[in-house]
C-alpha positions, 0 to 999 in steps of 0.5 A, spaced: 500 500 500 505 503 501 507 505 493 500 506 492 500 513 496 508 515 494 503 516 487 497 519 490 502 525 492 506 526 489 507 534 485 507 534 477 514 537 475 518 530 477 522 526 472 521 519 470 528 519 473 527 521 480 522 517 479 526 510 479 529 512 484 525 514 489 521 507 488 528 504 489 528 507 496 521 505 498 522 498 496 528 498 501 525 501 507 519 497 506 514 501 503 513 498 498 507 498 493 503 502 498 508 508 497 506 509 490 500 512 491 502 519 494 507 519 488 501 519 484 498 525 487 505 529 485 504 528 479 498 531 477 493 537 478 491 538 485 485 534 487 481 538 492 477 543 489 474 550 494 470 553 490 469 560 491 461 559 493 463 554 498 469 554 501 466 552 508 463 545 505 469 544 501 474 545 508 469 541 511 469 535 506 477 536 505 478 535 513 473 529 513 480 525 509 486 528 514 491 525 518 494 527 523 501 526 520 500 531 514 498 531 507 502 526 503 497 521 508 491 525 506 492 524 499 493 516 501 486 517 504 483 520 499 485 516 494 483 508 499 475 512 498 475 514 491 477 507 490 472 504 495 467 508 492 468 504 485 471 511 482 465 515 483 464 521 479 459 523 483 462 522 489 468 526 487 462 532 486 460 530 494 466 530 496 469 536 492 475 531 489 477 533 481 474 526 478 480 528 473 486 529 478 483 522 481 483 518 474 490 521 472 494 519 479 491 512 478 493 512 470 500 514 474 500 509 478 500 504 473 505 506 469 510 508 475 508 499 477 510 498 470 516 501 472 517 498 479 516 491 474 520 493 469 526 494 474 524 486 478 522 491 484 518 486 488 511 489 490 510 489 497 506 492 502 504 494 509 498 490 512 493 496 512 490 494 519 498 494 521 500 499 526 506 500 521 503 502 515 502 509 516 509 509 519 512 505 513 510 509 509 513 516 512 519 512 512 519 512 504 517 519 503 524 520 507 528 516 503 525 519 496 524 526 498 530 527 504 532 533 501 527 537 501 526 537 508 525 543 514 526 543 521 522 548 526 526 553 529 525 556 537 523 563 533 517 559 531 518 559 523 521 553 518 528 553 516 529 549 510 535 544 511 542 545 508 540 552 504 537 555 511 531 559 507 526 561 512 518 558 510 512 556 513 507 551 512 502 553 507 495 554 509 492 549 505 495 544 509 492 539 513 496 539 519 493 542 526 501 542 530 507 544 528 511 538 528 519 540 530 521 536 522 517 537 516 517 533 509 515 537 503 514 537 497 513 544 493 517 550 495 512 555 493 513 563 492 509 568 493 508 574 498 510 569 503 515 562 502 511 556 503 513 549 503 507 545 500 503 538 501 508 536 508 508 530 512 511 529 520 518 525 520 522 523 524 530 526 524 533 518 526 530 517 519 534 521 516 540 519 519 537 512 518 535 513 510 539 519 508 547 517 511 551 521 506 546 527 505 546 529 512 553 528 514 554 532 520 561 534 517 558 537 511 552 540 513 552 548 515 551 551 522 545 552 525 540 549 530 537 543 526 545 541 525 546 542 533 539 537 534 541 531 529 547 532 532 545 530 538 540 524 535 546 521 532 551 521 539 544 517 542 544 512 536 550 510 537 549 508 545 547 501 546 540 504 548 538 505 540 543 502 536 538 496 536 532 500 535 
């Protein structure tokens, strides 16, 4: 199920390249076929529609699919019900989903399963009653998408990490918190820096999944630097180094 969702949410300027290897990472960290439906939402138009004559019920309608851990999930979640519903077009209309922006994830989808066959990637997913599928598929995110991550500094705004550029969560986002590190998926300039489409992780995943990128001795100084740090000297210890 895990590659399922990477489809579902995934934005439309990634190459078929990134692509590759990005399924390649999943099916390491076990996200497997479930994470390719976010993927799919990266890759075509937004799907929540909010028209101006009523934005409260589409709010309304979109919040009936969040998840606590971000908008990649939220996706995930819109694309189980559209497909639980037989790929209603009505349905989309209810619950004000573009019925196209579904149809073309799900079109995306087969061909990045077609790619994942092509290269013999095994599809394997998560149990969806799993108390891991969530979780695993957060993990794949970070192995596709380590470079484009922000971390919440003590002034109360994100940094972007490695090129330290100021941003907040954009107001469509589905999160009700601030988590300390975010995942994102567009950088979008305005009056303001956003970073859109973001997903709650955890920083011993990007010292896990991504070594080489967050290399303290080639990372810059700042606070998100001081705090991996510290991570990494706790997984060294005994105490974590099993976990």
């Amino acid at each position: 199920m895990l590659v399922r969702m990477l489809i579902d949410v995934v934005g439309t300027c990634v190459s078929t390249y990134v692509n590759r290897r990005r399924l390649f990472h999943r099916s390491l960290t076990r996200a497997g076929w479930s994470s390719l439906a976010p993927t799919r939402h990266f890759l075509v138009p937004q799907c929540f529609l909010r028209p101006n004559e009523a934005k409260k019920a589409a709010d309304e309608a979109k919040m009936r699919f969040a998840h606590i851990d971000g908008d990649h999930l939220t996706l995930l979640n819109v694309y189980h019900a559209f497909k639980q519903n037989a790929e209603d077009a009505q349905w989309c209309y209810d619950n004000f989903i573009q019925y196209r922006s579904m149809k073309s994830a799900d079109n995306v989808r087969q061909q990045l399963a077609r790619i994942m066959d092509r290269f013999n990637l095994k599809r394997t997913s998560t149990d969806f009653a799993s108390k891991d599928y969530y979780l695993n598929i957060r993990k794949a995110l970070v192995a596709g998408f380590f470079m484009q991550v922000a971390h919440l500094e003590r002034t109360g705004h994100y940094l972007t990490v490695k090129d330290n550029q100021v941003v907040q969560l954009h107001p469509s986002t589905c999160l009700d918190h601030k988590p300390e590190w975010v995942l994102y998926n567009e950088f979008v300039l305005t009056t303001k820096n956003y970073i859109r489409t973001v997903t709650d992780v955890k920083p011993d995943w990007l010292l896990r999944l991504a070594q080489q990128y967050y290399d303290m001795a080639n990372f810059p100084e700042c606070e998100a630097k001081r705090v991996l740090q510290r991570i990494y000297a706790k997984l060294q210890t005994k105490e974590y180094s099993q976990y």
